[in-house]
C-alpha positions as a Python dict, from the first residue, in 0.01 Angstrom:
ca = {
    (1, 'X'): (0, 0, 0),
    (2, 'X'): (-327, 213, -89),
    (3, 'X'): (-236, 183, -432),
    (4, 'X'): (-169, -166, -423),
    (5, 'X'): (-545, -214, -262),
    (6, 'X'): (-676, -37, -500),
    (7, 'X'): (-539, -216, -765),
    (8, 'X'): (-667, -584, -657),
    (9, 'X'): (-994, -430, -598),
    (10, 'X'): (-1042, -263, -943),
    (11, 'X'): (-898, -525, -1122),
    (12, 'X'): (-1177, -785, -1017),
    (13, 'X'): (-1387, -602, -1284),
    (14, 'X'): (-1142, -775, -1580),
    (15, 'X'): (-1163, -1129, -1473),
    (16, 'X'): (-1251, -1341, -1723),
    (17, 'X'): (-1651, -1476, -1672),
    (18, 'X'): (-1618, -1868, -1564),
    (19, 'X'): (-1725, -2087, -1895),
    (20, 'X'): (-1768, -2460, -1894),
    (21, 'X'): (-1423, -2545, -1866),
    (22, 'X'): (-1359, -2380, -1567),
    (23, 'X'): (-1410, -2478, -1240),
    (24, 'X'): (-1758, -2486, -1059),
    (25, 'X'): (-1875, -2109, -914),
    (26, 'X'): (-1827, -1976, -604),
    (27, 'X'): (-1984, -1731, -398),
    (28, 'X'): (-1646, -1573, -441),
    (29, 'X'): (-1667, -1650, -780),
    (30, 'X'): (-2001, -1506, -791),
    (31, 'X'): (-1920, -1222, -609),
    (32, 'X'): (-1634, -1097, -837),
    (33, 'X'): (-1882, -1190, -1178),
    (34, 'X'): (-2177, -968, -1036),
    (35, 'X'): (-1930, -663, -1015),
    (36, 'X'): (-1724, -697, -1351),
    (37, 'X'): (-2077, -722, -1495),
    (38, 'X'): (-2170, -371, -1295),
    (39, 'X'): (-1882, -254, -1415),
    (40, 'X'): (-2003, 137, -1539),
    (41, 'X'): (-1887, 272, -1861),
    (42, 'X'): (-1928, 663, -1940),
    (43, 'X'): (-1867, 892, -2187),
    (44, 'X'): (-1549, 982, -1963),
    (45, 'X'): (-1439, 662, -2002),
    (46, 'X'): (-1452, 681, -2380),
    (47, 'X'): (-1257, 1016, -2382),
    (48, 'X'): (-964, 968, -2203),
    (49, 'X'): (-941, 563, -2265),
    (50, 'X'): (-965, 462, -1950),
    (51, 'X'): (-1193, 106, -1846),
    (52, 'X'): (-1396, 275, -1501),
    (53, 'X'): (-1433, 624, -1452),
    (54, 'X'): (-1186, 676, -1209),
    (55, 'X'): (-970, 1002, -1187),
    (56, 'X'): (-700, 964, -915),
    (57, 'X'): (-669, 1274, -881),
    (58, 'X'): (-370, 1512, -804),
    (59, 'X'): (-237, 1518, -441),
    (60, 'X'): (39, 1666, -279),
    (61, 'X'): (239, 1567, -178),
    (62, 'X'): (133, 1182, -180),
    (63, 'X'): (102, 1177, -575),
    (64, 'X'): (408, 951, -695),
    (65, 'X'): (468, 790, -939),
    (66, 'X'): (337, 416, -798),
    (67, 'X'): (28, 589, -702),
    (68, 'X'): (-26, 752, -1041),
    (69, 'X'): (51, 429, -1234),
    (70, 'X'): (-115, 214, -957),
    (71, 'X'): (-447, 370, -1101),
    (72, 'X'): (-368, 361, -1461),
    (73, 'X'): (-311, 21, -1419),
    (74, 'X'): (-647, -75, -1260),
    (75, 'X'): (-833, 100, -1520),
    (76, 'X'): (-878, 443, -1408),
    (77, 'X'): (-635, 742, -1463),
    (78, 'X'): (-364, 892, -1239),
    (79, 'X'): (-309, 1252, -1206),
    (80, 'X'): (35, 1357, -1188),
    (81, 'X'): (112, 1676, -926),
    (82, 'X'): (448, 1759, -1129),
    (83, 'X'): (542, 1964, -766),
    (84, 'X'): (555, 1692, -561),
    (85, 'X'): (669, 1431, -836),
    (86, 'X'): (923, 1667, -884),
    (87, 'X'): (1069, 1812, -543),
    (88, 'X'): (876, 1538, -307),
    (89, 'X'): (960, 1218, -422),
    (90, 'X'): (1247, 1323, -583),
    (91, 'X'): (1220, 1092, -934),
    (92, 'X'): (1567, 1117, -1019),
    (93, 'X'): (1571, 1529, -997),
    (94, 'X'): (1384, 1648, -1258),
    (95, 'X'): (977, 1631, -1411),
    (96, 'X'): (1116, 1414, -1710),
    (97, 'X'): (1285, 1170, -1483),
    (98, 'X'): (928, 1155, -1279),
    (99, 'X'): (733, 1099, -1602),
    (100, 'X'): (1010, 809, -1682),
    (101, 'X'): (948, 646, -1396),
    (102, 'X'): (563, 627, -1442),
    (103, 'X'): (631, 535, -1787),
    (104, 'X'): (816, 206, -1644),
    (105, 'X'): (530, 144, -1441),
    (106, 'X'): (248, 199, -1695),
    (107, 'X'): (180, 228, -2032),
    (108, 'X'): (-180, 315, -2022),
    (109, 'X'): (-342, 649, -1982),
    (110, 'X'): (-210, 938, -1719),
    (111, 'X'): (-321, 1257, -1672),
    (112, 'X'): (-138, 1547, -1528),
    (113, 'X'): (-266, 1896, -1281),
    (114, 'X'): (-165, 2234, -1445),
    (115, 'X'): (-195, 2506, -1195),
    (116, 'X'): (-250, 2809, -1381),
    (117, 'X'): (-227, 3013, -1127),
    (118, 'X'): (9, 3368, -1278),
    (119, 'X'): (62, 3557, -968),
    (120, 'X'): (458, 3432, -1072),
    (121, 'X'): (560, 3450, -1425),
    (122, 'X'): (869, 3183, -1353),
    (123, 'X'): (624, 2968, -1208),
    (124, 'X'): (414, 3007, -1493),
    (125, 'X'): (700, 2925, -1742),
    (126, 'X'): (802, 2627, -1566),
    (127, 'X'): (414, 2508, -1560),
    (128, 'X'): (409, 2528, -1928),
    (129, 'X'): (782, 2357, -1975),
    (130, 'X'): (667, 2059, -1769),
    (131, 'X'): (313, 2075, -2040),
    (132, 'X'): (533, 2000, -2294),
    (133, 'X'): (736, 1762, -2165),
    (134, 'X'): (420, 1584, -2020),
    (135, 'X'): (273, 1573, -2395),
    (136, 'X'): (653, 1459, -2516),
    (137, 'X'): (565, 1150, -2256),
    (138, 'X'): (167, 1086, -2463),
    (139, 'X'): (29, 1251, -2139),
    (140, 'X'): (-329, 1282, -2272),
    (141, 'X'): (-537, 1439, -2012),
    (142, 'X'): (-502, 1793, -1784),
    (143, 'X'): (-637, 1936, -1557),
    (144, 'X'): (-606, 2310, -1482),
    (145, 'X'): (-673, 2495, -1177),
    (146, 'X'): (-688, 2878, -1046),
    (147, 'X'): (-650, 3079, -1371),
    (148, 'X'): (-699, 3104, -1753),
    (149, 'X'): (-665, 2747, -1923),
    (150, 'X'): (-580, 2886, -2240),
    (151, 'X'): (-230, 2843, -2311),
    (152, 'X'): (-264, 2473, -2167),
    (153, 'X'): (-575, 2435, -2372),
    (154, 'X'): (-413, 2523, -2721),
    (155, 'X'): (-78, 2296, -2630),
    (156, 'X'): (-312, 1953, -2491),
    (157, 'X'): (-551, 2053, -2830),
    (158, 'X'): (-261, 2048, -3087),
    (159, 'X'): (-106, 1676, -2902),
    (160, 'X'): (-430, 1544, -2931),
    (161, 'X'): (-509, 1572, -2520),
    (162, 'X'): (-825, 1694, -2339),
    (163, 'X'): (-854, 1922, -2066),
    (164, 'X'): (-1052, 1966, -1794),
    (165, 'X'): (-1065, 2262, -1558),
    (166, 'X'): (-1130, 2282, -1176),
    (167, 'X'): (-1458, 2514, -1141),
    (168, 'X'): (-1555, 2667, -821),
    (169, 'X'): (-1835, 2910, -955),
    (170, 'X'): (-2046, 2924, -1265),
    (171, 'X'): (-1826, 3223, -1376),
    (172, 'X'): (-1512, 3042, -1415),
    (173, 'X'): (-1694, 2773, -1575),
    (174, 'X'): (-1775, 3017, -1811),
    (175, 'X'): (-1439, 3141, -1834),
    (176, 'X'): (-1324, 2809, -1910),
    (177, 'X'): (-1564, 2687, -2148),
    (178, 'X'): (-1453, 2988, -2393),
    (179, 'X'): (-1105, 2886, -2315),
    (180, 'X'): (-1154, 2622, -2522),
    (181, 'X'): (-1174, 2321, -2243),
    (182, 'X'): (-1325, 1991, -2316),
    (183, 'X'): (-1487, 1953, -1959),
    (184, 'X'): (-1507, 2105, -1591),
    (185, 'X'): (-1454, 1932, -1220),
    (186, 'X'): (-1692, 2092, -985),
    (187, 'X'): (-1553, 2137, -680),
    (188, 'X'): (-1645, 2348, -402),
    (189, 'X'): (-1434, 2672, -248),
    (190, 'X'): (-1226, 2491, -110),
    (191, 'X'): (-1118, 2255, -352),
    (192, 'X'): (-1291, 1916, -213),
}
């Protein structure tokens, strides 16, 4: 249902404007015209796509795949947790199945969270599978978390995606930056 809400909500901001063949204007009518035309457009908008700058971003475990392509479709861009799409919501067993059944629900932009994190070299490995077979499904946005963006940066670079990296402290900004990413998410130490 959330996603649903935020669907009708967003989607207020494509209606067409009323011409002189329509019907008289509301306040309704007014009311949904005076948003569409605040409607903000960034430079984030422009790089990933996407009509409002709206990043749903990764959740476990309530990221599936209708709440993913619930924001795609409204304009913004879902953020796929490949853990919870995965072993959560089950999505037919595997990651490719998951990306399958956001690709029914949406064509438009997704993005997906890559935790870097290399405290587990088979977790690592299986990160950097599900990359690829994210990028196989014209996934065109990442964003990486806890550890060197690197590897993710130089697979999303040679697809054509962007990447992003979760930043808690100037240093791993800077970390990231000569990584190669094409922007940061500032968030604070612990993650909000």
């Amino acid at each position: 249902r959330p996603a649903a809400v935020l669907h009708r909500r967003l989607r207020t901001f494509r209606r067409a404007p009323l011409s002189a063949g329509n019907q008289k204007e509301t306040s309704h009518t007014k009311v949904r015209r005076e948003r569409r035309d605040m409607a903000i457009r960034t430079r984030i908008c422009d790089l990933l796509g996407i009509e409002h700058p709206i990043i749903g971003g990764a959740m476990y475990p309530c990221s599936n795949p209708e709440l993913v392509a619930a924001v795609s479709e409204a304009g913004g861009i879902g953020i796929i947790q490949p853990i919870s799409l995965t072993y959560v919501h089950g999505a037919g067993g595997s990651f490719k199945d998951g990306l399958r059944a956001i690709r029914r629900l949406t064509d438009k932009p997704v993005g997906m969270n890559a935790i870097v994190e290399r405290s587990s070299q088979g977790y690592l490995d299986r990160m950097y599978r599900w990359v690829d077979q994210a990028l196989e499904a014209d996934v065109s946005f990442f964003v990486t978390a806890l550890g060197d963006p690197g590897e993710i940066v130089r697979r999303a670079h040679a697809a054509g995606a962007k990447v992003y990296h979760d930043v808690t402290e100037r240093r791993f900004a800077e970390k990231a930056r000569d990584a190669g990413v094409d922007g940061f998410i500032c968030v604070n130490a612990r993650a909000g």
